[in-house]
C-alpha positions as CSV (number, residue, x, y, z in Angstrom):
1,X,-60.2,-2.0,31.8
2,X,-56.5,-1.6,32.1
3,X,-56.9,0.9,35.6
4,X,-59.4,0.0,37.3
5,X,-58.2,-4.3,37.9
6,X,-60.9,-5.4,35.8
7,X,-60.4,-8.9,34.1
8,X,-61.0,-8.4,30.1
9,X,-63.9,-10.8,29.9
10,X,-65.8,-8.0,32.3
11,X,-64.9,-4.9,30.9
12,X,-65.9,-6.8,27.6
13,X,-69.2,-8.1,28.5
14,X,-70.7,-4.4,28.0
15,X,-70.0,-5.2,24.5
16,X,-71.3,-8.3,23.6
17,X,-74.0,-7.3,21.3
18,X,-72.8,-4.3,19.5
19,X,-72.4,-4.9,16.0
20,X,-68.7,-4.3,16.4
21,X,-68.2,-6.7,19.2
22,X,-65.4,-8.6,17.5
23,X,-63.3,-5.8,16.8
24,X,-63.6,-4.2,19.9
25,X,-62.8,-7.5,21.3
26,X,-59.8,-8.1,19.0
27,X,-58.2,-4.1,19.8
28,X,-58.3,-4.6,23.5
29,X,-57.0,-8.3,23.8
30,X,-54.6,-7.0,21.1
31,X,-53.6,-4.0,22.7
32,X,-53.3,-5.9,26.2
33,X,-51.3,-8.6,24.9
34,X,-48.5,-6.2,23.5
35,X,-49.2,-3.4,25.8
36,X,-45.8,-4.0,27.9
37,X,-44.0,-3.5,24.8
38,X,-45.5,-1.3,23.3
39,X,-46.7,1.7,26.1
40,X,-42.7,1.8,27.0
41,X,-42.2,2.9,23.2
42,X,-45.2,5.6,23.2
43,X,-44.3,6.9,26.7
44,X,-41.0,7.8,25.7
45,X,-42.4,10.1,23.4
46,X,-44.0,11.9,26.4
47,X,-42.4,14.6,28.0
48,X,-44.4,13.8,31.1
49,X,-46.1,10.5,30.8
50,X,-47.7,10.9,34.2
51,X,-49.5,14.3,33.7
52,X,-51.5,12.9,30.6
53,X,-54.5,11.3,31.5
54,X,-54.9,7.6,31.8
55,X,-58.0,7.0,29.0
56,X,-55.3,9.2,26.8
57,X,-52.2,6.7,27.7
58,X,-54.6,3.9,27.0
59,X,-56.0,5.5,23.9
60,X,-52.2,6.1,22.2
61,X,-50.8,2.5,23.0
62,X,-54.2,0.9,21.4
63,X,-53.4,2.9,18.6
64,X,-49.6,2.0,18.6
65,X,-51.0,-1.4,18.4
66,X,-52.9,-1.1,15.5
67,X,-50.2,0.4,14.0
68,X,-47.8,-2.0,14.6
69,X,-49.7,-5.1,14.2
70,X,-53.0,-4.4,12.2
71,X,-53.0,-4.0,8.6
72,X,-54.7,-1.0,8.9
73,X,-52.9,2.0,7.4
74,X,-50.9,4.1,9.7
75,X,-52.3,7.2,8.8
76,X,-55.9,6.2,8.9
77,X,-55.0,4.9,12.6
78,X,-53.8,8.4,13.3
79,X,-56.9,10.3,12.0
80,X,-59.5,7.6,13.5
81,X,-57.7,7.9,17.4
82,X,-57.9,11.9,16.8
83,X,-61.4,11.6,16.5
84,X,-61.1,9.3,19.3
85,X,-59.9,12.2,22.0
86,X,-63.0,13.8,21.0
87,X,-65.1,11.2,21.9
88,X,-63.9,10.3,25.2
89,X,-64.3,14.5,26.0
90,X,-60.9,15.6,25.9
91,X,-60.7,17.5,22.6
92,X,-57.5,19.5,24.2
93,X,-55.4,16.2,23.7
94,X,-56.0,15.8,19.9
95,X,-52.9,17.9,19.0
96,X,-50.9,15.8,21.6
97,X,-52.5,12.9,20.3
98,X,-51.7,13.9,16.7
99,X,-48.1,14.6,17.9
100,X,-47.4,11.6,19.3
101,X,-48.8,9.1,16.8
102,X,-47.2,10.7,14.2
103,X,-43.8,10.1,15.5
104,X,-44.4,6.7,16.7
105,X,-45.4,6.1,12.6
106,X,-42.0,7.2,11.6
107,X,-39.5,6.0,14.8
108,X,-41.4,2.7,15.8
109,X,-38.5,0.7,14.6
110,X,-36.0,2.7,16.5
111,X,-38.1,3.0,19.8
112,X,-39.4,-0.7,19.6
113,X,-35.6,-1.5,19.3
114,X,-34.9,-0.6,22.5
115,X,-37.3,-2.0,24.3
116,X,-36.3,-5.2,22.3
117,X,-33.5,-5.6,24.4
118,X,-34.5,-7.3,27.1
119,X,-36.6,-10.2,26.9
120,X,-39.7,-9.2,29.2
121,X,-40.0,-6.3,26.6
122,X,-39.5,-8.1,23.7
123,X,-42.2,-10.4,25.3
124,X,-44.3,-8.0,26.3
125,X,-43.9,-9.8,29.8
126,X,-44.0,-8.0,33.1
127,X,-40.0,-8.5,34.7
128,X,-41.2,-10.0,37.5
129,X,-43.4,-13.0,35.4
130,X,-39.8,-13.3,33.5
131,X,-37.8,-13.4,35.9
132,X,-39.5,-16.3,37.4
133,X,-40.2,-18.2,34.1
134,X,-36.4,-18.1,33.2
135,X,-36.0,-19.5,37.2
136,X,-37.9,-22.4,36.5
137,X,-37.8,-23.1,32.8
138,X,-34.4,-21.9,31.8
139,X,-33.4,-22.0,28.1
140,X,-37.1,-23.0,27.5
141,X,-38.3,-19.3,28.9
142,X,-38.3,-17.3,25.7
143,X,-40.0,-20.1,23.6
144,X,-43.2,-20.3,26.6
145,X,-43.0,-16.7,27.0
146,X,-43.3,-16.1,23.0
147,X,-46.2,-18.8,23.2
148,X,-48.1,-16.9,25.5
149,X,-48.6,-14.0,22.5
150,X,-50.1,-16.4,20.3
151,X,-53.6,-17.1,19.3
152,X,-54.7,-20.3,21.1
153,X,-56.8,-22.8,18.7
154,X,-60.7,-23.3,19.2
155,X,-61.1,-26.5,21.2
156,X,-64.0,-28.5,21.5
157,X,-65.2,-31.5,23.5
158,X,-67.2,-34.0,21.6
159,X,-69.8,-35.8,24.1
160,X,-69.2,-39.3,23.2
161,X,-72.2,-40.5,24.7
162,X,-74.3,-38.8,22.6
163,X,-72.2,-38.9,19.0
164,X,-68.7,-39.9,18.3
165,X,-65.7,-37.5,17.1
166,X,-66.3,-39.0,13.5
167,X,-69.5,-38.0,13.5
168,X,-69.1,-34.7,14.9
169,X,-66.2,-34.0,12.3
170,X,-68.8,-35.3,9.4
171,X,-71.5,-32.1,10.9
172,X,-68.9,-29.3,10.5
173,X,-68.1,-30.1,7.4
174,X,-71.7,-30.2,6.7
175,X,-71.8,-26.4,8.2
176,X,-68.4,-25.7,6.4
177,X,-66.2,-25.7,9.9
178,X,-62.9,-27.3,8.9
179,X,-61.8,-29.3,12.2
180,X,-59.4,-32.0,12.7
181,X,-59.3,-34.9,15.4
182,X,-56.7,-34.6,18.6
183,X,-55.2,-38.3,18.4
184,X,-54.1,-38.3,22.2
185,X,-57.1,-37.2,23.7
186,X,-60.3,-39.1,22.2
187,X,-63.1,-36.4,22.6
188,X,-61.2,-33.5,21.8
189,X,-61.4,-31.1,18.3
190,X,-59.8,-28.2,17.1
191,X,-61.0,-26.1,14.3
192,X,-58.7,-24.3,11.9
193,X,-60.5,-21.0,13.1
194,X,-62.6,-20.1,15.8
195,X,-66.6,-19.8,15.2
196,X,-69.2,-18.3,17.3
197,X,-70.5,-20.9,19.3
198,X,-73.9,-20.4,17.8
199,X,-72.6,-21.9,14.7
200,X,-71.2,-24.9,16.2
201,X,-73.6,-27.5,14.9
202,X,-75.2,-29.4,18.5
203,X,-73.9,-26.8,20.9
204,X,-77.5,-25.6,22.0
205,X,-78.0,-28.9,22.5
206,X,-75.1,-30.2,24.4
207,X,-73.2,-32.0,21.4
208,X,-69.8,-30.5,22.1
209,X,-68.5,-27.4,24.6
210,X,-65.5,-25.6,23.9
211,X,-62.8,-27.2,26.3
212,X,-58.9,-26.7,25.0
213,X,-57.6,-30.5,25.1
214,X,-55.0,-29.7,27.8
215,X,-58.1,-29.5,30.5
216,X,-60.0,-32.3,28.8
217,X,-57.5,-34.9,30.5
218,X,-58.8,-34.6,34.0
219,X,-61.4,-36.7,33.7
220,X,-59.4,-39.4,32.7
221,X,-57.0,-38.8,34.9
222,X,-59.7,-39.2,38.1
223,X,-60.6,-42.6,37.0
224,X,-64.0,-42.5,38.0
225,X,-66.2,-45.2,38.5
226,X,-70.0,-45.4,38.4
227,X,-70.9,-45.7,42.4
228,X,-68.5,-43.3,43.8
229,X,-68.9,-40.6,45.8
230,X,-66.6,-37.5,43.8
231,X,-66.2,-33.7,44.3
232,X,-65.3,-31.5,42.1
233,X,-64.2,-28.8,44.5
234,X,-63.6,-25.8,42.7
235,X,-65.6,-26.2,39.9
236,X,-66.8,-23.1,38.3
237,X,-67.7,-22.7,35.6
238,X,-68.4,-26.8,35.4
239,X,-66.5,-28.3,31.9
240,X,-64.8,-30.8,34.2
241,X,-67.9,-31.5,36.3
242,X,-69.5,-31.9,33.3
243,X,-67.2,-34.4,31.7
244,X,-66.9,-36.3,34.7
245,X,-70.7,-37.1,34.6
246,X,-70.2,-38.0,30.8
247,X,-67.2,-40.7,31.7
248,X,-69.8,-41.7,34.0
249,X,-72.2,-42.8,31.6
250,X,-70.1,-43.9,29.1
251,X,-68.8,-46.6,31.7
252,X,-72.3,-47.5,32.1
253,X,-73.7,-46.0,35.6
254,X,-74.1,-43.1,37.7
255,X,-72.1,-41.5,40.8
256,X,-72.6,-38.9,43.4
257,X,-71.2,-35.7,42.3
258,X,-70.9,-32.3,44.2
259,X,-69.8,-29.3,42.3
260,X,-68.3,-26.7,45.0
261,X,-67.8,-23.1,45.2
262,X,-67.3,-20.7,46.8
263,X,-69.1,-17.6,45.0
264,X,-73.3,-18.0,44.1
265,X,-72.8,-16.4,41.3
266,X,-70.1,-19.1,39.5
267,X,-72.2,-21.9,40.9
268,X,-75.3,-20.2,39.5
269,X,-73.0,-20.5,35.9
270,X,-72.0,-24.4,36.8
271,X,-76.1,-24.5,36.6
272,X,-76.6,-22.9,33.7
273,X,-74.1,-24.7,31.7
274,X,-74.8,-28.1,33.3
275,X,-78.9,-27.0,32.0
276,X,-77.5,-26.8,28.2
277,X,-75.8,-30.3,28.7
278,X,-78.5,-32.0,30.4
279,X,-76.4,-33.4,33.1
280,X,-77.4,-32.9,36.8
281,X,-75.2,-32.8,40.0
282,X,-75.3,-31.4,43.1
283,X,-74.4,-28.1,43.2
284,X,-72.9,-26.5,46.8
285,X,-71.7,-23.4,47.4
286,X,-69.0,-23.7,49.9
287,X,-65.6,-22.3,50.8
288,X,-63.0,-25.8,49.8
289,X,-60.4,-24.7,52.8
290,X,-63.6,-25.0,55.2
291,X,-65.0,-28.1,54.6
292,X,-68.1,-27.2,57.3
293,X,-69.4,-25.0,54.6
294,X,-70.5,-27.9,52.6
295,X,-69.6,-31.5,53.7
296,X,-72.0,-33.6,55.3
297,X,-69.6,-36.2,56.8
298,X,-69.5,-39.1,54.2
299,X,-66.0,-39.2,52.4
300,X,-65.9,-39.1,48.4
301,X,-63.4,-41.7,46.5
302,X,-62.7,-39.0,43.9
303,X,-62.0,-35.8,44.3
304,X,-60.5,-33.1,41.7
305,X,-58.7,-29.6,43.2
306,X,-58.6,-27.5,40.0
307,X,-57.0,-24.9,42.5
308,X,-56.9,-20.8,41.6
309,X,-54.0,-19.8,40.6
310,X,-52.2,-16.9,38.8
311,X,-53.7,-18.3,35.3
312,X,-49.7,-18.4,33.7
313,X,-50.6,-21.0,31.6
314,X,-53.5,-19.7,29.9
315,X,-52.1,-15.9,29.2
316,X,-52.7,-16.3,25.3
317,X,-56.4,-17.0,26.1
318,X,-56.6,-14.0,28.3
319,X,-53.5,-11.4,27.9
320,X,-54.8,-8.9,30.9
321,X,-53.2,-11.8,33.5
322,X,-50.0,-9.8,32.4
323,X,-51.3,-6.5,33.5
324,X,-53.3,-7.8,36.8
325,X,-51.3,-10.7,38.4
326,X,-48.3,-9.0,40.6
327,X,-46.0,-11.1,42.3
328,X,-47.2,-11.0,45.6
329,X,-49.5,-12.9,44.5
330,X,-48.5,-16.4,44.0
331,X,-47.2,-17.3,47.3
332,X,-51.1,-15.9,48.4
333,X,-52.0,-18.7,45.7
334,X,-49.9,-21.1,47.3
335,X,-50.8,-20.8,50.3
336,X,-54.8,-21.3,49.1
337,X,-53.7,-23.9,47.3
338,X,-52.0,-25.9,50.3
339,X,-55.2,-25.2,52.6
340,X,-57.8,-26.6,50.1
341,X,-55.8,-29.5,49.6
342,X,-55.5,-29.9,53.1
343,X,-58.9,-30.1,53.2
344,X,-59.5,-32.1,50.4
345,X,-57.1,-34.9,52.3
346,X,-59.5,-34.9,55.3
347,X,-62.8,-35.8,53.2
348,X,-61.1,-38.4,51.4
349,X,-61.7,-41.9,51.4
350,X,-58.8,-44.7,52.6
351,X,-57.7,-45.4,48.9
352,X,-59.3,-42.7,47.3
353,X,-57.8,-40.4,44.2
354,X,-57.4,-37.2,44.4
355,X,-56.5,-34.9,41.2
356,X,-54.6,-31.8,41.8
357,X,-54.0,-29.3,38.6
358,X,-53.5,-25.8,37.7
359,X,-53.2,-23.5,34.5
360,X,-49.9,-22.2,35.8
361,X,-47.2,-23.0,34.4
362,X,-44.7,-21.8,37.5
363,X,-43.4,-24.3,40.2
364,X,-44.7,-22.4,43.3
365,X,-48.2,-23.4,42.4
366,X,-47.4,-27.0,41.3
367,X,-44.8,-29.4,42.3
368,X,-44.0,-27.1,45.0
369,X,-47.7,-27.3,46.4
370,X,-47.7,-31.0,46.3
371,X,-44.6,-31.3,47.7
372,X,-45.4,-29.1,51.2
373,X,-48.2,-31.2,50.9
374,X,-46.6,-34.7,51.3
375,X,-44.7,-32.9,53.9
376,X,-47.2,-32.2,56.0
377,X,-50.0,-35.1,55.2
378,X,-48.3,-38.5,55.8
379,X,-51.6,-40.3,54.7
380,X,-51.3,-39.1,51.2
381,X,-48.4,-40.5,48.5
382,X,-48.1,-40.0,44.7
383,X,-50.3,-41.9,42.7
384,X,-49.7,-43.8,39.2
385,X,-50.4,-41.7,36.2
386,X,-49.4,-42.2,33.0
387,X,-46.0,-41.2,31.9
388,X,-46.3,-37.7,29.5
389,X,-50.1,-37.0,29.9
390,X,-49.8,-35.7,26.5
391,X,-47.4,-35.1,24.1
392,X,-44.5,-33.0,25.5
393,X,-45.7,-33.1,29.0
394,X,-42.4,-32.2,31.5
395,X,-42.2,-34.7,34.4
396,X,-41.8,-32.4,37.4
397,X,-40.9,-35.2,40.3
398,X,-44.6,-35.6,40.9
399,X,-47.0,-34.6,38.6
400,X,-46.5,-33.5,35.0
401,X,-46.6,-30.2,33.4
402,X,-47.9,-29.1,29.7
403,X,-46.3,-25.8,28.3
404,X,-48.2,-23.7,26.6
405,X,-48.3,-23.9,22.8
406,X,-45.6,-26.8,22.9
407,X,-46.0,-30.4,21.1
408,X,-49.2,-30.7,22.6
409,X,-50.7,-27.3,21.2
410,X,-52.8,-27.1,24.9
411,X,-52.6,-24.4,27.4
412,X,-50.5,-24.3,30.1
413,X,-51.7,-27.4,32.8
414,X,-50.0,-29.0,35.9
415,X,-51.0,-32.4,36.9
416,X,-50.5,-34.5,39.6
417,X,-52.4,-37.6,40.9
418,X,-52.8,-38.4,44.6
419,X,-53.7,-41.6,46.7
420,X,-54.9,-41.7,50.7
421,X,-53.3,-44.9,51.7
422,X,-54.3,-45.0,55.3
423,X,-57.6,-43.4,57.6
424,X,-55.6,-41.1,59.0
425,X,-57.5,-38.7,61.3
């Protein structure tokens, strides 16, 4: 998964029913979310680190990992990846293997040490990704880049048309699931360990989805209203689309929703999860920089940009952003990210909202996107939004940001509310 630029959730799906899956699960995220400390440790220990194979690399900083972090015994580690080599067809790297792991077992302090000294390593944070977090966040760096290695909570979203958070917190503790209210956001629920979904008493149904609190504040922040036209322009894989249509009802009407995007296969998800919920919108598939793809003419009054981005805020969830997001890559983010709001200006109605948010958690994508926005799109100003979104939200100049793991407990989420005060063209 690590060489050939898959995401983790696809090199993971060939495992989702073996018995094992949570373990396998559990090694790899484990392994990638400590890999940039710990393969400088094991490599040292190499007297050529490029001449040994890539599956063996992988194979000796997994098992530095569970050596360092699992409570497995060392020695049983050592014996278990041995077996490993064979396994994956290279029985001529066992010794080397053997070698290796050995004397990571016994100079792990020492070697981890030195890596220690810097912060990326001790972060297990590419330089680059540091680099640019210390830019923008200063003396704040270590504590977001430290939160990024943690274990996020389970989050759920309580459908409050159909039960109320009370209610829902009274059927886990019928299914033994202890779960506790989030008192600044009013359908959100985090359990004090993760469950299978399966477990989750309503989920078939359409009860609750998992949704971490951070992303659950869109809706409210759109202020829809039953009657209007809104687009949710990027909305794979369709919790916000899906909220939307439940604020809807809750305020007592309907509204025309499209769900855009640009790949069949994530609208063909929006469907499926939209199916378990029992909500219905119209679903496009449609490129949002290109608005001749999907638009039939007619403005919307709401529209949301949840814009792709280099994911920075949400690296605890999925650890391989580390390993696959390069720097190059976020001015390429930006630059989608200024063209679809572009875009989203032009189909917007005179007075009409429009949300702009990311998970990252660097400046480029955000406040910096919104800015060369303003810049270049006179009809558009900042619109009201309430001050700290959530508990320790950052006020950026416009839009606020939520750190990772901070007050809040959320993932990492930019925010910024948007008003067309004139036709324009």
């Amino acid at each position: 998964m690590i060489f050939h630029g898959q995401s983790a959730d696809s090199a993971l799906a060939a495992h989702e029913g073996h018995a094992e899956r949570a373990a396998v699960r559990a090694i790899a995220l484990g392994t990638m979310r400590w890999y940039l400390r710990l393969a400088p440790a094991v490599e040292s220990l190499l007297t050529r680190p490029s001449g040994v194979a890539s599956r063996i690399r992988a194979l000796l900083v997994s098992a530095a990992h569970q050596i360092e972090y699992s409570r497995n015994a060392p020695e049983a580690t050592v014996h278990v990846s041995v077996d490993a080599v064979r396994l994956l067809g290279a029985p001529r790297s066992s010794g080397l293997v053997n070698a290796v792991l050995r004397r990571f077992v016994l100079e792990r302090a020492t070697l981890l040490a030195r890596v220690d000294q810097s912060l990326a390593g001790r972060t297990a944070h590419p330089a680059w990704l540091t680099e640019r977090m210390c830019a923008a966040w200063g003396d704040a760096s270590p504590e977001i880049l430290e939160a990024n290695n943690g274990h996020p909570p389970m989050t759920l979203r309580v459908d409050l048309t159909r039960t109320s958070v009370d209610g829902y917190l009274s059927r886990l503790a019928a299914a033994s699931i202890d779960a506790r209210a989030i008192q600044w956001c009013e359908s959100a629920v985090t359990l004090t360990r993760p469950v299978a979904v399966n477990e989750l008493p309503g989920f078939r149904e359409g009860v609750v989805s998992v949704q971490d609190a951070g992303a659950q504040l869109a809706a409210t922040l759109l202020d829809v209203r039953p009657g209007m036209r809104i687009l949710d322009a990027c909305a794979a894989p369709g919790g916000k689309t899906a909220h939307l249509l439940e604020s809807l009802e809750r305020l007592g009407g309907e509204g025309e929703l499209t769900a855009l995007d640009v790949d069949p296969s994530r609208v063909a998800l929006i469907e499926e999860n939209l199916r378990r919920l029992r909500r219905h919108a119209r679903l496009a598939v449609g490129d949002a920089k290109d608005p001749a793809t999907f638009w039939d003419g007619r403005p919307f009054e709401r529209i949301i940009v949840d814009a792709p981005c280099s994911s920075t805020g949400v690296i605890r969830r999925h650890p391989d952003i580390k390993l696959l997001r390069r720097a190059s890559d976020i001015l390429a983010f930006a630059a989608t990210q200024l063209a679809i709001l572009r875009a989203a200006v032009r189909l917007l109605a005179p007075g009409g909202r429009l949300l702009y948010s990311t998970c990252s958690v660097l400046p480029e994508e955000n406040e910096q996107v919104v800015a060369a926005l303003l810049a270049v799109e006179p009809v558009v100003s900042p619109a009201a939004m309430p001050r700290h979104v959530a508990p320790g939200a950052v006020e950026r100049g416009v839009g606020e940001q939520l750190l990772p793991g901070a007050e809040a407990g959320t993932d990492g989420f930019y925010y910024a509310c948007l008003e067309k005060t004139t036709a324009g063209t």
